[in-house]
Structure formats: structure tokens, C-alpha cells
ZADO-1210 file (C-alpha; in nm, 4 decimals, padded with zeros to 6 digits):
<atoms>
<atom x="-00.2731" y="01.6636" z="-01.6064" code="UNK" pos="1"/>
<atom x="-00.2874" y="01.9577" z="-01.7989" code="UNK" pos="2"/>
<atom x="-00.0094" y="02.0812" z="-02.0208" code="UNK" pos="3"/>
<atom x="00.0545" y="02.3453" z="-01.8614" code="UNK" pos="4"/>
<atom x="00.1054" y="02.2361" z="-01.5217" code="UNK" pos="5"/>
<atom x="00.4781" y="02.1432" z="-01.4447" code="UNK" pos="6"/>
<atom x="00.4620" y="01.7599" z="-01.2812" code="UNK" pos="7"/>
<atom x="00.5684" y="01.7728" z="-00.9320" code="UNK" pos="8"/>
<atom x="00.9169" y="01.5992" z="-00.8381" code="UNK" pos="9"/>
<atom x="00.8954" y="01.2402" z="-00.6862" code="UNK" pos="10"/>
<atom x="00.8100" y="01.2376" z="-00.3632" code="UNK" pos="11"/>
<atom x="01.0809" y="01.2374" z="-00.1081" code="UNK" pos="12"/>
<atom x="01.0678" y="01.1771" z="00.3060" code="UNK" pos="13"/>
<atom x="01.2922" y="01.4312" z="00.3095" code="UNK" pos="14"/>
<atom x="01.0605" y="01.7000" z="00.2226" code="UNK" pos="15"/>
<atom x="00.9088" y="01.9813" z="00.4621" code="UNK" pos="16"/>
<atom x="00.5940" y="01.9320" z="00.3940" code="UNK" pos="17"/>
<atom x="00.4102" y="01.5907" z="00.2705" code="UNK" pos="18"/>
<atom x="00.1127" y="01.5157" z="00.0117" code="UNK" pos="19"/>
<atom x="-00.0701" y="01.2116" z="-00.0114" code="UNK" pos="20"/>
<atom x="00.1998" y="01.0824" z="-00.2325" code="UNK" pos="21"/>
<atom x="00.4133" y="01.0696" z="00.0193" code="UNK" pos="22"/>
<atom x="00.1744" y="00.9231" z="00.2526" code="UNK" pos="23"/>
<atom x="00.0882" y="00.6672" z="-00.0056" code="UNK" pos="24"/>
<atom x="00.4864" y="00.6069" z="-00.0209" code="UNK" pos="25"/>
<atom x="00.5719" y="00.5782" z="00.3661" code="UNK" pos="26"/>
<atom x="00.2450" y="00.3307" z="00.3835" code="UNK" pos="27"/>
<atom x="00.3522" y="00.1233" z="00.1372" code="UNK" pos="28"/>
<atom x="-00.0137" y="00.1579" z="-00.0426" code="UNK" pos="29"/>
<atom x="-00.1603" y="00.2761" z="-00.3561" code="UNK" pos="30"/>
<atom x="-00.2686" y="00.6602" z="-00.3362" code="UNK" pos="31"/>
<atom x="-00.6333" y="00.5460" z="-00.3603" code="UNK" pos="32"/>
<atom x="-00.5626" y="00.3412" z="-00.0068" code="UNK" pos="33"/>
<atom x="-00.3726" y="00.6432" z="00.1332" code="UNK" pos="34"/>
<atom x="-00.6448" y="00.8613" z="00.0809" code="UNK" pos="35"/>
<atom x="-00.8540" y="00.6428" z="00.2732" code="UNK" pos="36"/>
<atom x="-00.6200" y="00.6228" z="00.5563" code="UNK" pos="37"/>
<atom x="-00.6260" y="00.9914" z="00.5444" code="UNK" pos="38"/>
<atom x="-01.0311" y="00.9934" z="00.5995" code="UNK" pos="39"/>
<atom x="-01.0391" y="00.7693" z="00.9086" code="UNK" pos="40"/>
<atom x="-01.0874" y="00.9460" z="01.2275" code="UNK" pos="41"/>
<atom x="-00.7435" y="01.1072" z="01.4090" code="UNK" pos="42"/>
<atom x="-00.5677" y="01.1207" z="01.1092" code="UNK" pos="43"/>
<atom x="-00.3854" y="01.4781" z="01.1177" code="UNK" pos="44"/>
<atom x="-00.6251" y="01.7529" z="00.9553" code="UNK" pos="45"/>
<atom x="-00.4441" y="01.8828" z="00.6314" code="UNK" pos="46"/>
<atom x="-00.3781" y="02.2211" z="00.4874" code="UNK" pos="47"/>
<atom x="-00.3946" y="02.3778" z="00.2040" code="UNK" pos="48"/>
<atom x="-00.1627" y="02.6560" z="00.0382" code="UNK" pos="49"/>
<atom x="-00.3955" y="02.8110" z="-00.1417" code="UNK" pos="50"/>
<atom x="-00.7354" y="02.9832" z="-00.1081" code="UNK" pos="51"/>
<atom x="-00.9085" y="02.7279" z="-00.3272" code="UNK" pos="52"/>
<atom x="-01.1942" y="02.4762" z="-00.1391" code="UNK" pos="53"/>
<atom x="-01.0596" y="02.2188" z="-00.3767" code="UNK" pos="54"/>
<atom x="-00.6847" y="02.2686" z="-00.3864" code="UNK" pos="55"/>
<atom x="-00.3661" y="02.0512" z="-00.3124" code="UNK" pos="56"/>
<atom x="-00.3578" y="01.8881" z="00.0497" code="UNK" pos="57"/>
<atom x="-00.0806" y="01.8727" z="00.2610" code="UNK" pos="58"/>
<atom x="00.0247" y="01.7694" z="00.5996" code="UNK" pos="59"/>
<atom x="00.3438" y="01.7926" z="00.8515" code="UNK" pos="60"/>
<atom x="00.5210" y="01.4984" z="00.8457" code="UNK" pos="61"/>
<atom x="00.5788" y="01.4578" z="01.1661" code="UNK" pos="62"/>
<atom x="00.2035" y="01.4437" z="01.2883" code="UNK" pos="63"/>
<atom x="00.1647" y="01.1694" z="01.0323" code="UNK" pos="64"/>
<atom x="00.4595" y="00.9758" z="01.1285" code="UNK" pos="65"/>
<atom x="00.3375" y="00.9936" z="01.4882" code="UNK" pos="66"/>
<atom x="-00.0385" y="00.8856" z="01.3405" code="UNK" pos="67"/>
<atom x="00.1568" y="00.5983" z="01.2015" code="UNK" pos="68"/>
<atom x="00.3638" y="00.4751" z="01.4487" code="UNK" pos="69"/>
<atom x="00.0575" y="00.5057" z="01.6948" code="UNK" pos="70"/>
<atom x="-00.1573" y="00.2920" z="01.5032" code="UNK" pos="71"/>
<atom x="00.0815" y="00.0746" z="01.4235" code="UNK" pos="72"/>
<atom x="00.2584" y="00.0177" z="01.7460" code="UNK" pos="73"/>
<atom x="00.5946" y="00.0959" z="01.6416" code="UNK" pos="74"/>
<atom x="00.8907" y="00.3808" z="01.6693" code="UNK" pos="75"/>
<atom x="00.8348" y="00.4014" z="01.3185" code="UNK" pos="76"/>
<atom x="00.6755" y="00.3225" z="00.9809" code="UNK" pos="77"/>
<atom x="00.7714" y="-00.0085" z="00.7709" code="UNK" pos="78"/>
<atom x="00.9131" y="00.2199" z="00.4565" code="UNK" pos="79"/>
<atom x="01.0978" y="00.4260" z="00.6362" code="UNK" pos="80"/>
<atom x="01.2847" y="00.1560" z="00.8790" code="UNK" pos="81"/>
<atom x="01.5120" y="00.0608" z="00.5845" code="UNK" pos="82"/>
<atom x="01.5262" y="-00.1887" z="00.3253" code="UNK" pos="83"/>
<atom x="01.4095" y="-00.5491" z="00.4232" code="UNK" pos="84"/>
<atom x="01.7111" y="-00.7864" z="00.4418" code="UNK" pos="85"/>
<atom x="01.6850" y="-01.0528" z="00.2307" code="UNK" pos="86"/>
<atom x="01.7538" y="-01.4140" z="00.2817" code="UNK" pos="87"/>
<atom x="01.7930" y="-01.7240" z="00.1118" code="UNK" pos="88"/>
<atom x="01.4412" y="-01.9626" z="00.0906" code="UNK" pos="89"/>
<atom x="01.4536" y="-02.3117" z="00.1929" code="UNK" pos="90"/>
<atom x="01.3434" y="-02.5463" z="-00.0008" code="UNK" pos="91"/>
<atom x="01.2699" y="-02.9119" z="00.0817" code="UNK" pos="92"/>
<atom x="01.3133" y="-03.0982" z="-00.2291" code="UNK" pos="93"/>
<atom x="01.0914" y="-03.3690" z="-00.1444" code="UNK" pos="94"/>
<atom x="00.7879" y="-03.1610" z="-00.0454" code="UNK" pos="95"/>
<atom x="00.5270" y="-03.0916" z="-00.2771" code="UNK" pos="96"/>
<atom x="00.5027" y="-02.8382" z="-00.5170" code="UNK" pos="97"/>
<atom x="00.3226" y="-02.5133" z="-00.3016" code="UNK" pos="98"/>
<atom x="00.0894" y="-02.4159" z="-00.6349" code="UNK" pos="99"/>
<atom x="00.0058" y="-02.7754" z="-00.7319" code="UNK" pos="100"/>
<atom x="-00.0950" y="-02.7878" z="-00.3788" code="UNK" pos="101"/>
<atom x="-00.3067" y="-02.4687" z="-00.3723" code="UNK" pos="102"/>
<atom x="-00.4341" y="-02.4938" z="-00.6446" code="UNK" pos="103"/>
<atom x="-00.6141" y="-02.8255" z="-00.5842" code="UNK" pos="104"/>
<atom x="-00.7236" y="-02.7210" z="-00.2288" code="UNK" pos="105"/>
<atom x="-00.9125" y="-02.4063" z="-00.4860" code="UNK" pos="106"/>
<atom x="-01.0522" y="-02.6976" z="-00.6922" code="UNK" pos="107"/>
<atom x="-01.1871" y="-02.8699" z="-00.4304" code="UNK" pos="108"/>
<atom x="-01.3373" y="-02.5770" z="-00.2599" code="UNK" pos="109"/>
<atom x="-01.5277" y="-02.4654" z="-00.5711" code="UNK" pos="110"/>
<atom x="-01.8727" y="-02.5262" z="-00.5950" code="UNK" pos="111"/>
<atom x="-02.0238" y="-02.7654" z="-00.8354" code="UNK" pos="112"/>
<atom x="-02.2442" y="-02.5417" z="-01.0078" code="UNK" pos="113"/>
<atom x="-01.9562" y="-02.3723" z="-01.1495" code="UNK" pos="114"/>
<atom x="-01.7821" y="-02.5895" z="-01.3883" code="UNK" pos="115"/>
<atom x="-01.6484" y="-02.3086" z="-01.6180" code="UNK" pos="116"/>
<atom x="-01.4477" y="-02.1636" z="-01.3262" code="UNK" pos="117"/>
<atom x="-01.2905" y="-02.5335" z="-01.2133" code="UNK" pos="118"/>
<atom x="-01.2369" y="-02.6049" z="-01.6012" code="UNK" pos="119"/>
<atom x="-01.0315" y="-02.2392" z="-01.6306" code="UNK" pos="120"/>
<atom x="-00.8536" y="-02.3373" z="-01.3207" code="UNK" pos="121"/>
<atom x="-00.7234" y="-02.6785" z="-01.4115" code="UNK" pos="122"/>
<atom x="-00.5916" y="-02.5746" z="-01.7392" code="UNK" pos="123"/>
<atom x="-00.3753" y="-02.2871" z="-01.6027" code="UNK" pos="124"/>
</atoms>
């Protein structure tokens, strides 16, 4: 960024009008992944502010809320539905050990031919 331009505040869902920030956000995704999502086909069209061909996207949230909850099935999107209640794990004391397990089921999947990969693996 140059350092001259002010930063932009965090993205909040709050806001009247949304970048792919906040797209990135409500999708739970990395920006990179949200600007895919914003290529695909029906994905609300964005605007721009400005005159420039290359400036700042934007789009109404609520034509990309409805995008997501029609693709997704659902009233609404995973981020904004709340915080995920959390609850205790269960763990049976005399069941194996989940990564000893995997990681022999990797071993044994590897191909012979490889022996510098099931060497690195066994020593982790």
C-alpha cells in the first residue's frame, strides 16, 4: 500500500456497502478464495465508485447474502449465524492414539519408490 493511502477500517457486516473483504469475512475464506467466488456465474455484478476501469469493487450486501444463502441452502451464511457453541470432546482412553493411527495408514499408502518421503514421515 502506498504511504499515502489511509488503510481502510476492518471490515464490518454492519456496513452499507461491502468489498471483497467482507465477502472474504462472511465466507469464512481467504480474499484470494472470495474473489473466486465472486467470478463464478450469478454472483451479484459489482460497482465501482469511481470512474477508474481498475478501481475498488463493491457490492450490496444484501444481493450477496441472498447469493449465499441460495447456494448454500440456508436463511443465512455460517459467519454471520453466530459463534459456534462449543462442547467438550470425548475421549475414550483406551482407543488409539488418532495421529499414530493416521499417520501409519499415510505410511502404508506411500509408494515404495519414495523412501525419502516415508523416512521424513516416520521421524516426525
Amino acid at each position: 500500500m502506498n504511504k499515502r493511502t489511509t488503510p481502510l477500517p476492518p471490515p464490518s457486516f454492519g456496513d452499507p456497502i461491502w468489498t471483497i473483504e467482507h465477502i472474504a469475512l462472511a465466507v469464512r475464506q481467504s480474499v484470494r478464495s472470495a474473489r473466486a467466488l465472486a467470478a463464478t456465474d450469478g454472483f451479484p455484478s459489482p460497482f465501482r465508485l469511481g470512474a477508474a476501469s481498475n478501481g475498488r469493487k463493491y457490492w450490496m450486501p444484501a444481493q450477496v447474502l441472498s447469493f449465499l444463502s441460495a447456494l448454500t441452502g440456508t436463511a443465512d451464511t455460517p459467519a454471520l449465524a453466530g459463534p459456534a457453541t462449543l462442547r467438550e470432546p470425548t475421549v475414550d482412553p483406551a482407543a488409539p492414539s488418532t495421529a499414530q493411527t493416521d499417520a501409519e495408514a499415510l505410511l502404508a499408502s506411500l509408494p515404495t519408490t519414495r523412501p525419502s518421503v516415508a523416512h521424513r514421515l516416520a521421524h516426525r
